[in-house]
Structure formats: structure tokens, C-alpha cells
Wavefront OBJ file of the C-alpha trace (Angstrom):
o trace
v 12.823 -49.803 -56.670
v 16.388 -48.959 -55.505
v 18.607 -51.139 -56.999
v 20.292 -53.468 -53.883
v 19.704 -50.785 -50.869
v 17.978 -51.645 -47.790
v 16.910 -50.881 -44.710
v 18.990 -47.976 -43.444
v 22.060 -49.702 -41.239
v 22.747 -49.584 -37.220
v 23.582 -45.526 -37.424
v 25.667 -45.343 -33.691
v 24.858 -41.887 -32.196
v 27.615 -39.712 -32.292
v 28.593 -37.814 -28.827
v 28.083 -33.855 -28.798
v 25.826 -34.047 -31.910
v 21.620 -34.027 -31.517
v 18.965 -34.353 -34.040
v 15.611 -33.402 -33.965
v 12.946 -33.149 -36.865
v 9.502 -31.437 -37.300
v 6.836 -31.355 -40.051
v 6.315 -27.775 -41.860
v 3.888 -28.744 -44.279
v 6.009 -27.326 -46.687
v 5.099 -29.208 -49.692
v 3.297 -31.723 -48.931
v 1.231 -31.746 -44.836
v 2.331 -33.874 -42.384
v 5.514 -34.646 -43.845
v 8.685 -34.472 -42.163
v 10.267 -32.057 -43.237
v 12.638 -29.481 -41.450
v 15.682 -30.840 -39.193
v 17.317 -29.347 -36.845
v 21.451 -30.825 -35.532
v 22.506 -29.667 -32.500
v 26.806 -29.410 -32.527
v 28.860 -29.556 -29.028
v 29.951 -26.004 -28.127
v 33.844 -26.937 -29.010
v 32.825 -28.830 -32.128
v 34.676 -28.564 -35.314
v 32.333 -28.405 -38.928
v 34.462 -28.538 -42.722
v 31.985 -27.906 -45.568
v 32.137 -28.374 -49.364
v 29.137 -27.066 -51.619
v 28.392 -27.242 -55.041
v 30.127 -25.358 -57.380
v 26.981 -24.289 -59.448
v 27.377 -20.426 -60.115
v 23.818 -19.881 -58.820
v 24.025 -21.784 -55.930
v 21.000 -20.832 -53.859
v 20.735 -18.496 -50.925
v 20.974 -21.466 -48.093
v 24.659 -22.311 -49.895
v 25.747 -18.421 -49.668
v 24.587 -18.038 -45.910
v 26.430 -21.483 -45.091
v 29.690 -20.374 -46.362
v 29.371 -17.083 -44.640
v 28.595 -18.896 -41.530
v 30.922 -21.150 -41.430
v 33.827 -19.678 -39.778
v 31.771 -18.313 -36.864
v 31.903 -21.629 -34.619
v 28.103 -22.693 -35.705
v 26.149 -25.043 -33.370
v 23.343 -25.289 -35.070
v 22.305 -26.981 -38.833
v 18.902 -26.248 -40.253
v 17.870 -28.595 -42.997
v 14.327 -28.005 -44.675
v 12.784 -30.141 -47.676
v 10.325 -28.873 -50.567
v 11.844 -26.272 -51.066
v 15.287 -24.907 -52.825
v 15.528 -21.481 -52.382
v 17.447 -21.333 -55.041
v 16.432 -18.440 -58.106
v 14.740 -16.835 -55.479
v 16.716 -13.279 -55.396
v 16.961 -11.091 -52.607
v 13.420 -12.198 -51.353
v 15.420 -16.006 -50.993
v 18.047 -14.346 -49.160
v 16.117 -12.696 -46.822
v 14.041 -15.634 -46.136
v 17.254 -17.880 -45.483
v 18.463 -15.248 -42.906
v 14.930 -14.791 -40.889
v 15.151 -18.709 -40.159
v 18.606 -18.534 -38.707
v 17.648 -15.191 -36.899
v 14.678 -17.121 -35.565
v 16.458 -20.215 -34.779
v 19.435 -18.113 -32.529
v 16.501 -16.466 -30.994
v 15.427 -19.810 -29.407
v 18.863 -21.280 -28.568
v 20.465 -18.255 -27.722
v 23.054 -18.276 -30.053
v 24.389 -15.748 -33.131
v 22.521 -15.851 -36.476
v 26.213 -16.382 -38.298
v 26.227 -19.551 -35.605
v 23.405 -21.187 -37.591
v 23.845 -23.088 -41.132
v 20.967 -23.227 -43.551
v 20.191 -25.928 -46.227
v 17.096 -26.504 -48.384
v 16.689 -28.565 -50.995
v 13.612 -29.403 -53.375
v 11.856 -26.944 -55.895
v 14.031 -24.122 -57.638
v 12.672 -20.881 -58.213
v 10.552 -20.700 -54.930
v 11.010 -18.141 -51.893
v 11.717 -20.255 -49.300
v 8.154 -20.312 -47.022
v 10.440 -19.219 -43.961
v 7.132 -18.588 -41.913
v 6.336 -22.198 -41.733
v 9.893 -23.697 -40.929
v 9.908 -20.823 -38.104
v 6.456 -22.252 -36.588
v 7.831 -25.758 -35.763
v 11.151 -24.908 -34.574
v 10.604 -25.457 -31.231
v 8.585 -28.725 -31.983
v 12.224 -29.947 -33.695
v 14.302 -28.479 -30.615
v 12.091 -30.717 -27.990
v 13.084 -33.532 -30.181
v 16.543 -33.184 -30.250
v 18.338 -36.600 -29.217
v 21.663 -37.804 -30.231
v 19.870 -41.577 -31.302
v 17.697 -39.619 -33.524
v 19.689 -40.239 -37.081
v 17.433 -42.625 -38.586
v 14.216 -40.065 -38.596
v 16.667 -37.201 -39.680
v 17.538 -39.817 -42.780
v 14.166 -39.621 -44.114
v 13.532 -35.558 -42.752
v 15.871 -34.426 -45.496
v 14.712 -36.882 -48.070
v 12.922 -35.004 -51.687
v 12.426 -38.068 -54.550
v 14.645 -40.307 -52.311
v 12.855 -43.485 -52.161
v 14.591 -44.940 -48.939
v 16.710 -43.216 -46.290
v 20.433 -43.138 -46.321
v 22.909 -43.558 -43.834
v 25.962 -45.240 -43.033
v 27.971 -45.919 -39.369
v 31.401 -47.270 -38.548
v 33.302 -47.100 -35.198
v 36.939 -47.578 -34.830
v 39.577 -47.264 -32.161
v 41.673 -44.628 -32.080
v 44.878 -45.004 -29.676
v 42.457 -47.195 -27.082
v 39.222 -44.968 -27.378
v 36.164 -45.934 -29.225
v 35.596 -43.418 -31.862
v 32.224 -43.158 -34.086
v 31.908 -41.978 -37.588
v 27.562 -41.371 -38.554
v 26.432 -40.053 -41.911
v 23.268 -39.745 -43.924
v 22.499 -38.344 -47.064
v 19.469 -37.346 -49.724
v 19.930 -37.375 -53.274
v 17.977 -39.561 -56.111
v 17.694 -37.083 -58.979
v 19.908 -33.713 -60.763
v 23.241 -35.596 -59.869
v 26.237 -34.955 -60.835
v 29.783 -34.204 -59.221
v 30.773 -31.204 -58.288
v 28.745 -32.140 -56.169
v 25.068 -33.302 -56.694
v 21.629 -32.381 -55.810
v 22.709 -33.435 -52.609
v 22.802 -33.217 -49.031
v 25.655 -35.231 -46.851
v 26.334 -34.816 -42.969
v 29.081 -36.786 -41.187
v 29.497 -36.298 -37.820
v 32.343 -38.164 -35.547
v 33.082 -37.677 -31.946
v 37.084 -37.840 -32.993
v 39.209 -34.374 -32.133
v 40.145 -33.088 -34.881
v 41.733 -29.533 -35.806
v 39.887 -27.184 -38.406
v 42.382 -27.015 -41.305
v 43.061 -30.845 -40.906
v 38.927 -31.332 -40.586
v 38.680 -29.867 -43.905
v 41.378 -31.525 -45.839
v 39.785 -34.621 -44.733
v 36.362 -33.975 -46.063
v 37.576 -32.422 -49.742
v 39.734 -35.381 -49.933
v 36.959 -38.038 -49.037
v 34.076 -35.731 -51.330
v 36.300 -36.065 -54.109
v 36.428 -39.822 -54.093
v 32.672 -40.520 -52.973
v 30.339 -37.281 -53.933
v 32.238 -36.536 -56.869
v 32.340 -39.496 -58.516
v 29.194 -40.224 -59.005
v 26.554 -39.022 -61.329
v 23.011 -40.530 -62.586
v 21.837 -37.447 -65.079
v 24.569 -35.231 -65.656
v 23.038 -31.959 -64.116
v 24.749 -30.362 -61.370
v 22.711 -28.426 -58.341
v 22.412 -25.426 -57.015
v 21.820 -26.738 -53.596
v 24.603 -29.267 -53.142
v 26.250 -29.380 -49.457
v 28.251 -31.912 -47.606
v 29.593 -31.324 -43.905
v 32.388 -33.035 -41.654
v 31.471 -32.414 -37.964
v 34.221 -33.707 -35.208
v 32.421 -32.846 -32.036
v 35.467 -33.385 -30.361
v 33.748 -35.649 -27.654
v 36.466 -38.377 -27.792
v 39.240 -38.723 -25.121
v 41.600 -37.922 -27.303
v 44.531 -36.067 -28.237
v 43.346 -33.890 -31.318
v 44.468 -35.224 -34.430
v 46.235 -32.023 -36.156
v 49.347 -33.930 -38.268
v 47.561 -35.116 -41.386
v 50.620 -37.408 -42.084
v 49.773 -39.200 -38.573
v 48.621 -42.566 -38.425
v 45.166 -41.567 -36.058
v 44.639 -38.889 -39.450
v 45.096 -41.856 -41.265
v 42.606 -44.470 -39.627
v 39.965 -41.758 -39.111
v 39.989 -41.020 -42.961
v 39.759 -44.438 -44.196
v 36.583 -44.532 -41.976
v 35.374 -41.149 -43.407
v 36.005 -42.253 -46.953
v 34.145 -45.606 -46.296
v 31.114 -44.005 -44.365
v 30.782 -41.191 -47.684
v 31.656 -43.769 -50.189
v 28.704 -45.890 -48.906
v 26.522 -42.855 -48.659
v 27.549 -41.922 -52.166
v 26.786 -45.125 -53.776
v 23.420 -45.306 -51.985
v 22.299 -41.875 -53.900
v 23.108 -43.637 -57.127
v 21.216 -46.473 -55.974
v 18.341 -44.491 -55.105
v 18.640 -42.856 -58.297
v 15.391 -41.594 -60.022
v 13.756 -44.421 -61.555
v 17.147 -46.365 -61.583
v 17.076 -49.901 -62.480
v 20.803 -50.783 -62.863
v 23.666 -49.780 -60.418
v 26.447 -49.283 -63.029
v 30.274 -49.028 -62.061
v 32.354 -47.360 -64.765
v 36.152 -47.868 -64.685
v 39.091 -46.934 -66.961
v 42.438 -48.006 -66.393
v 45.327 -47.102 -68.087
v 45.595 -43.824 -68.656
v 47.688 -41.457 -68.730
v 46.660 -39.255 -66.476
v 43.574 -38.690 -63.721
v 41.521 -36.056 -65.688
v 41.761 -38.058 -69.636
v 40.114 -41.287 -67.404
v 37.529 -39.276 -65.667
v 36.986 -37.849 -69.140
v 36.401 -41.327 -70.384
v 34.254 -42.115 -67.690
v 32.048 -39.495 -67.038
v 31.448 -39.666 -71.337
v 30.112 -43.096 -70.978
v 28.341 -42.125 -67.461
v 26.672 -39.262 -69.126
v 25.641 -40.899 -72.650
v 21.801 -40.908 -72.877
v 22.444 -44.128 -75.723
v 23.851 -45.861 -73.293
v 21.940 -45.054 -70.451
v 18.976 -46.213 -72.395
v 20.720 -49.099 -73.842
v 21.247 -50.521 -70.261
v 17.396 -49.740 -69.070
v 16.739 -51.960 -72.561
v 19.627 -54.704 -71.024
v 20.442 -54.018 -74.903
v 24.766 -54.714 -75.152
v 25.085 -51.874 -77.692
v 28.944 -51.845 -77.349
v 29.035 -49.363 -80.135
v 27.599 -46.995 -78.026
v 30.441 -47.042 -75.609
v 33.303 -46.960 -78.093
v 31.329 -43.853 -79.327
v 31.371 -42.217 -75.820
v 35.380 -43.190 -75.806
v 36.801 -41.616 -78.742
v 34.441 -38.147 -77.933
v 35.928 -37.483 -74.839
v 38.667 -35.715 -76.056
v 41.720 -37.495 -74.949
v 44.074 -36.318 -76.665
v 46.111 -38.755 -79.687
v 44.097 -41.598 -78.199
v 45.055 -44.671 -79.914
v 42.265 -46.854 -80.584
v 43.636 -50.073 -81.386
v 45.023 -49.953 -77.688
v 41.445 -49.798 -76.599
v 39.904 -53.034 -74.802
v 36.394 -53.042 -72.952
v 34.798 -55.226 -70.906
v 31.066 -55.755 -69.414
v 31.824 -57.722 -66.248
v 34.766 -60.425 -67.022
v 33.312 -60.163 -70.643
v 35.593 -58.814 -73.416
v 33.779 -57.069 -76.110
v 36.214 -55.397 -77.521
v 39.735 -55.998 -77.908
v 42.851 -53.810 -79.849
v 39.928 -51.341 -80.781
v 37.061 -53.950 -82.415
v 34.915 -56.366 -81.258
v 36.631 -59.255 -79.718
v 36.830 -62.615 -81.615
v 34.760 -64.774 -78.873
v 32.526 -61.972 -78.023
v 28.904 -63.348 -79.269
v 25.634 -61.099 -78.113
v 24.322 -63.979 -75.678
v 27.610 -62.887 -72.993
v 26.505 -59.142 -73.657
v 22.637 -59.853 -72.924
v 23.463 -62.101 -70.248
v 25.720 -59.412 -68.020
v 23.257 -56.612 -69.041
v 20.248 -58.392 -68.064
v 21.912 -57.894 -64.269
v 21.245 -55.338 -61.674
v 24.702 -54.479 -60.909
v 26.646 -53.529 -64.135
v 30.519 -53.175 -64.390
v 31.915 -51.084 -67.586
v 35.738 -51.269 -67.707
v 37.740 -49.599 -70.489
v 41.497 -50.231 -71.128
v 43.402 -47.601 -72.248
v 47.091 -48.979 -72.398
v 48.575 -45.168 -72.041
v 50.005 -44.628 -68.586
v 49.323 -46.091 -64.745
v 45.983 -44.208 -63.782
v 42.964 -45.584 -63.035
v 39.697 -43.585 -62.063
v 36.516 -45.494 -60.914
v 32.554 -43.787 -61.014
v 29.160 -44.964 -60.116
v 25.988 -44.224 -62.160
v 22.674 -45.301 -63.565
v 20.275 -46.099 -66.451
v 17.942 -44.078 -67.814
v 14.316 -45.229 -68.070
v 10.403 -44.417 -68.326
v 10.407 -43.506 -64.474
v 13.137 -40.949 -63.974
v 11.623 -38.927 -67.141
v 8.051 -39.269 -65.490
v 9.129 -38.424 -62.076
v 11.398 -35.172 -63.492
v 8.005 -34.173 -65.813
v 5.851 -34.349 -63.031
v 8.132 -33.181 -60.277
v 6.405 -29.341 -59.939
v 2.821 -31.085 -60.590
l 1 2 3 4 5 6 7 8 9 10 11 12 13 14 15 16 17 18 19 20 21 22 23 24 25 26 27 28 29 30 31 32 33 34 35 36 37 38 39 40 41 42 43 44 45 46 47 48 49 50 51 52 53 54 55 56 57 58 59 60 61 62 63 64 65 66 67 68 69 70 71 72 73 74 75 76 77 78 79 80 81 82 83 84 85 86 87 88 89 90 91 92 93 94 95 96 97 98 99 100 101 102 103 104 105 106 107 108 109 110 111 112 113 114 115 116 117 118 119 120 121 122 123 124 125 126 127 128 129 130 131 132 133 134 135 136 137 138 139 140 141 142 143 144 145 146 147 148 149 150 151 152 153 154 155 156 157 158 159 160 161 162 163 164 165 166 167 168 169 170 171 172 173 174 175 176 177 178 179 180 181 182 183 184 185 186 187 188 189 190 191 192 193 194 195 196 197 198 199 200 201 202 203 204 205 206 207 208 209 210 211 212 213 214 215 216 217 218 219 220 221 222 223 224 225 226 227 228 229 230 231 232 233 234 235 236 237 238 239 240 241 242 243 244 245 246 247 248 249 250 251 252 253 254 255 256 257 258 259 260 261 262 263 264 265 266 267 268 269 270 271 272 273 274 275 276 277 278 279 280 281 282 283 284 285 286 287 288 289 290 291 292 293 294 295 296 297 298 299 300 301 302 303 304 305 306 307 308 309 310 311 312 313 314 315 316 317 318 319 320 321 322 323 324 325 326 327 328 329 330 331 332 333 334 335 336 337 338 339 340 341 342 343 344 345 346 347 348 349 350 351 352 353 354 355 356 357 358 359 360 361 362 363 364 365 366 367 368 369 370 371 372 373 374 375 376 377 378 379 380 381 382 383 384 385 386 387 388 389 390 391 392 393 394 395 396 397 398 399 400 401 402 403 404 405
């Protein structure tokens, strides 16, 4: 069970952006599978992908795309198109040809995305069959069934709203993602699209999104493995009556990306949630370091650790496990007798060894919970870096061994 998600929240619609979804049958029948987004004709889209090295044929298309004022995002499930060769590429390219075909638009106007299998040509003939089903159901209220279209191992749906006002005009911020399993920044085996009816210009658009993706999609991990598929896009429809927002230093910039970073940090968090077979919701922070990359190198040691992954599936508080993970990730001249960490508002250790009042009963008793805090003290410098990941248990390594079966 996801570890404290829900029901997916009120997701507003979002002027000048339409969804509409269809069921390929391409892994499993009567699933819903492909969907389709509809962007206004003046609309703005940012993109960042993963930075896996064989990133799959959707990925390369999207990029090419993405400068050619696109109005149209096709999403299918089941299937990754990723180690698929030129046979993947070509498939990728007949659905956008055959998608333009129907709306009337360029090929380089549509952006492809597929996620699931690797190592599959993408079935292109069945996504091209229901295309017009998922262009009769386009509707700008239509969010919540797009949530669970582009769902793979997800368990629940994710999506997050939040509407501001933005000099007198009500603006709208909607996002969903899919993600549960092969996560890891940079980005994850993930899919994210935030749309807002907000004016915004392109260059700005895109600063926005790389700054909110670094402190939401790439901070979060729940096996260590990095995607080929990963995509994330910012979509301003430019809807709003509104001057557009083109001064990054200006205080509508400002407002607008707080709401960004709170709709992706939300969506983020969910994915970890969600996370294959996840039973804890751990938050891993360092303070005190010296600089951003040495704490992120802390953290994402501890993050990645399979001993302590399994130690908090087992609720076991095997703090040795997470000095361990400390003094490997190669900060340089770290000084261990600097070093405090704490499970919740529980010292463990303090000045590099357990803590006098520490007794086991305080380390069962936090690790026993669903929600799991791991902060580390460094004592070298002001910078702090927060992550979000998982255990490891029984589940994720069935759901993984069985995942082509």
C-alpha cells in the first residue's frame, strides 16, 4: 500500500490545455492506456528528460520537437521504446505522423512519450487505431483519468493543483505524474506534466521548470537506477489575462514558481510514496556541509544503501549502517567526531559514536513508523540538502522479478 497517499486531490482544469485518453490494449486489454493533451495554439512547453545515455526513441523525438511550437503530447503505457533501434525510431515517428494527420498539424508539432517495458518496438499500430477515440475525448476537466492513463506499477494516480492570483487574475497550476519503480534523479522512470494558464516567455518557462525539477524530481530516489524514459514538461498556455511574465527577478516569476515548485514537489513525493512495494516514506537530510554536492553525496549514500533500505523494511535501528553509508561517500577530510545523527528528534549518534542516552527502544520505536526522518550533522559549512526515498522489501523485488512475466 502507498505509504500516506490518497485519493488524487481537486486537479482545477487548466485553460488552453485538453486531455483525452483511449485504451490500446497494449499490454494488458482494456486498459487505459494512450493519452492524448491538447496545448492552446500560442502555448509555451519547457522540457527536461533524463539524462540516461540510451534514452529511448520517444525522449530523442521530444527534444527534436520541441522547438517547433508543439500542440500536441502523446503519452502511451506498456511500452518503453527504449533498446528498440531504428525499428523504435521509426515507430515513435509513424505515431506523430499519424497523430498530425488527424489534427492537421506538423509531425515535429507532436511530442512522444512511452514508458513501461525496455527492449520492445513500440506496437505503433495499436496506439494509431484509437487515436481518434482519445481526440473525441479531449476535455480540459479530464486530468484525473489522464492520472491513471499514464500509470505502469503505479498503484494510485498522481496529481497535484494550486491556484493563485497573479496581479488580480486567477491563475491555475495542474500536474500529474507516474513513477513507482527504476527511480532515481536525473530524473526517474518518470513521467511529469504541469500545465498553467499563466503567460509566460520560453527562456523564462524553462528556467522555471530546471529550477523546480532539480528540487522535486531530482531529489528523490527509491532504487538507485536511472531511466531511459524519464520526461517532465512545463506548459503555460498563456490563457491568463495577463501581462507575460518574462523578468525572472519579478515578483509574478516569483509567486508562479513557488506554486510550480509546490505542485512538482508534491508530485515528486507522491512517486516515492507510490514506490514499488514501499512501506516507509523516508526523508533524508544533511546539514552542515560544506558545500551542495558533499551533502547530496551523503544523502543519496544513505538513500541508495540496500543495508539500510532493508534495515528500515525490518523497522531494525541499525545505526551502523548509516555511519557506514557516511564515511563512503567520499567527502573529502570528513571529520567524524563532528558527525551527529538523528532518527526523528532521536540522537543516535553524537561527536561520531553512539550517543550516551541513545538505548534501542527510541530506535525501534521511530523505525516502527511509516514516515521516517534521517538527519545527519556534518558541522563543516552552511549547506543543507534534503531527499525523499524508500525501503526495500519482499514486494518491490517480486514486482521487479515478475515485471516482463
Amino acid at each position: 500500500m502507498p505509504v500516506g497517499l490518497g485519493p488524487l486531490p481537486t486537479l482545477h482544469p487548466v485553460p488552453g490545455f485538453r486531455l483525452g485518453i483511449a485504451s490500446a490494449g497494449i499490454k494488458k486489454a482494456g486498459r487505459k492506456d494512450v493519452v492524448v493533451m491538447e496545448v492552446a495554439a500560442d502555448a509555451r512547453i519547457a522540457g527536461v528528460f533524463t539524462t540516461n545515455a540510451f534514452c529511448a526513441a520517444p525522449v530523442t523525438l521530444c527534444k527534436q520537437h520541441l522547438s517547433n511550437a508543439p500542440r500536441y503530447l502523446l503519452v502511451n503505457t506498456g511500452n518503453a521504446n527504449a533498446g528498440s533501434g531504428k525499428p523504435g525510431m521509426q515507430a515513435a515517428l509513424t505515431t506523430c505522423e499519424a497523430l498530425a494527420r488527424l489534427t492537421k498539424v506538423e509531425p515535429g508539432q507532436i511530442l512522444p512519450f512511452s514508458t513501461g517495458v525496455i527492449g520492445e518496438v513500440l506496437p505503433a499500430d495499436k496506439i494509431i487505431a484509437v487515436l481518434p477515440q482519445a481526440l473525441a475525448d479531449l476535455a480540459e476537466n479530464n486530468w484525473t483519468t489522464a492520472a491513471e492513463g499514464i500509470m505502469t506499477t503505479d498503484t494510485l494516480p498522481k496529481g497535484a493543483s494550486r491556484q493563485i492570483t497573479l496581479n488580480g487574475q486567477t491563475v491555475t497550476i495542474t500536474g500529474m505524474s507516474k513513477g513507482a519503480g527504476m527511480i532515481r534523479p536525473n530524473m526517474a522512470t518518470m513521467l511529469g506534466y504541469i500545465a498553467t494558464d499563466a503567460r509566460v516567455a520560453q527562456p523564462v518557462l524553462q528556467q522555471m521548470l530546471k529550477q523546480a525539477a532539480d528540487l522535486s524530481f531530482n531529489r528523490i530516489t527509491i532504487d538507485g537506477d536511472t531511466s531511459t524514459n524519464d520526461s517532465c514538461m512545463l506548459i503555460a498556455t498563456g490563457q491568463a489575462a495577463m501581462e507575460e511574465i518574462g523578468d525572472p527577478t519579478s515578483s509574478e516569476y516569483i509567486l508562479l514558481s513557488e506554486a510550480v515548485n509546490s505542485v512538482m514537489l508534491e508530485l515528486a513525493q507522491a512517486i516515492v510514496r507510490d514506490g514499488e512495494g514501499a512501506t516507509k516514506f523516508v526523508t533524508v537530510q544533511v546539514n552542515g556541509g560544506g558545500n551542495r554536492d558533499e551533502c547530496l553525496d551523503v544523502a543519496y549514500a544513505v538513500a541508495h544503501s540496500p543495508l539500510i533500505k532493508t534495515a528500515l523494511f525490518a523497522s531494525d535501528p541499525n545505526w551502523g549502517r548509516i555511519l557506514a553509508a557516511v564515511g563512503y561517500a567520499g567527502v573529502p577530510d570528513l571529520d567524524v567526531e563532528k558527525i551527529d545523527v538523528y532518527l526523528d528528534d532521536v540522537c543516535i549518534t553524537r561527536n561520531g559514536g553512539r550517543a550516551a542516552e541513545y538505548t534501542e527502544e527510541q530506535g525501534a520505536r521511530v523505525m516502527a513508523q511509516a514516515e521516517i526522518s534521517i538527519r545527519i550533522e556534518l558541522s563543516r559549512g552552511e549547506f543543507s540538502e534534503t531527499i525523499w526515498t524508500t525501503d526495500l522489501s519482499h514486494e518491490y523485488v517480486r514486482i521487479n522479478a515478475e515485471y516482463r512475466t
